[in-house]
C-alpha positions in Angstrom: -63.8 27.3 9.4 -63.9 23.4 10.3 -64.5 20.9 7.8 -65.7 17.3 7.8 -62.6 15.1 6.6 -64.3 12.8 4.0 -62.8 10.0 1.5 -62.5 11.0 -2.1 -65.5 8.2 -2.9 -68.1 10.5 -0.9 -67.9 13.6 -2.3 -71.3 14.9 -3.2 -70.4 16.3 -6.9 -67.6 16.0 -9.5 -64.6 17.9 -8.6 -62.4 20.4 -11.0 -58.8 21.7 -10.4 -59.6 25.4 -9.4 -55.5 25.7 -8.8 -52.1 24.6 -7.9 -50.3 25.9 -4.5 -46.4 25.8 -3.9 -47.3 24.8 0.0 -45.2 22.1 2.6 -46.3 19.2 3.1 -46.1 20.0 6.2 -48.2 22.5 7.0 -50.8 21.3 5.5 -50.4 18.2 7.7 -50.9 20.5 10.3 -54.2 22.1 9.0 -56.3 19.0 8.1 -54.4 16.1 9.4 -53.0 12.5 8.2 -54.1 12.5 4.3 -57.1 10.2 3.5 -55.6 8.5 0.4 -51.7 7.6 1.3 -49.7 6.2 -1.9 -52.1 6.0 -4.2 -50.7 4.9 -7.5 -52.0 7.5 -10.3 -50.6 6.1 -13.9 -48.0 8.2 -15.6 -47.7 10.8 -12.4 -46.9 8.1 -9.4 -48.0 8.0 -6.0 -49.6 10.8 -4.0 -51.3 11.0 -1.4 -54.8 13.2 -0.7 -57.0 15.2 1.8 -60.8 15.9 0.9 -63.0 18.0 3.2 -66.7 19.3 3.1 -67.2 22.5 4.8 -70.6 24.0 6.8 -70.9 26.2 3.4 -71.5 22.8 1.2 -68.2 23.3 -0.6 -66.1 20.0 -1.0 -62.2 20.0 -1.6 -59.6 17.7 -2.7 -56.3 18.0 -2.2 -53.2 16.2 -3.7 -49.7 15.8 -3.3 -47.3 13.7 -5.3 -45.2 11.5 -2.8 -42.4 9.4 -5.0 -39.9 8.7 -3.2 -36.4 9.5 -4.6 -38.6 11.3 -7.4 -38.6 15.0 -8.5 -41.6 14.8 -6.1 -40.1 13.6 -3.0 -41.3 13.6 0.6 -39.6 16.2 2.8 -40.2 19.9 4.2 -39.5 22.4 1.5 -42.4 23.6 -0.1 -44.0 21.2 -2.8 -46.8 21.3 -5.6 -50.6 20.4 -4.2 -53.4 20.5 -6.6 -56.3 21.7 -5.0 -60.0 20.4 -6.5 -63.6 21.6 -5.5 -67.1 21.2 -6.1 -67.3 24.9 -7.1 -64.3 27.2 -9.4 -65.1 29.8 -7.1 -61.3 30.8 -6.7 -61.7 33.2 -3.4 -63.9 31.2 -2.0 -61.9 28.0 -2.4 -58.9 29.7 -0.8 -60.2 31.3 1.9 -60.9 27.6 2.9 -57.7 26.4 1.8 -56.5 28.7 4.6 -52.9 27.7 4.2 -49.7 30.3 3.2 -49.8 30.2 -0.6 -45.9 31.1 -1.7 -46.9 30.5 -5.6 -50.1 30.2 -7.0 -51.0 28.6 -10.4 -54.6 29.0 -11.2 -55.5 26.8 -14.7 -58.5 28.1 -16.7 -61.9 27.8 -14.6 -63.8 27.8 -18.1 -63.2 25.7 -21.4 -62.0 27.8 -24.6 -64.2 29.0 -27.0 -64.4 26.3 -30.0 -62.4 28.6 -32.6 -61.6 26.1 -35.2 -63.0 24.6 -38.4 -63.0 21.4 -40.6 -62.4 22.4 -44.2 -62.2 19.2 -46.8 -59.6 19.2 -49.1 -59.6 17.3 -52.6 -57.5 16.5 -55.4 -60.0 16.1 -57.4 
């Protein structure tokens, strides 16, 4: 399945995280090239460094890597964390474009809790 490398600015809707992937940088290096966004300074995470792609199908994906240096998220060949955005939560789908090995898998919650809570008012009077 190719896909059209894009820059994060020209994506056509909001993107979500549909998951994280344990994954080397490597490989995916190999599978959609040079990242897009190289050491891009994100406040309170560091720099990281991103891929996005549209596909024939209309879905658009982000991907992201932290890259510190010297960091707990430094540069080099053993597997690493990449968080993987989309215009659609669809997880399959989303993977089967990923197409990479995924060694560990963490998929956060494609829909927003139910609001369970209340405001009661308390007085001393």
């Amino acid at each position: 399945m190719s896909a059209t490398r894009i820059t994060p600015n020209e994506l056509s809707a909001p993107v979500r995280q549909v998951f994280s992937a344990r994954v080397g940088r490597s490989v995916v290096e190999d599978r959609f090239g040079e990242p897009v966004v190289r050491d891009e300074w994100l406040d309170g995470i560091g720099t990281y460094d991103a891929w996005a792609l549209r596909f024939p199908c209309g879905l658009e994906i982000t991907i992201t890597m932290p890259t510190e240096a010297g960091g707990p998220f430094a540069r080099e060949e053993s597997p690493d964390w990449a968080d993987v955005y989309a215009t659609e939560t669809d997880f399959e789908h989303v993977v089967e474009h990923f197409g990479l090995p995924l060694h560990e898998t963490w998929q956060p919650v494609a829909e927003p809790l139910p609001n369970r809570h209340r405001v009661c008012r308390q007085d001393d009077h």
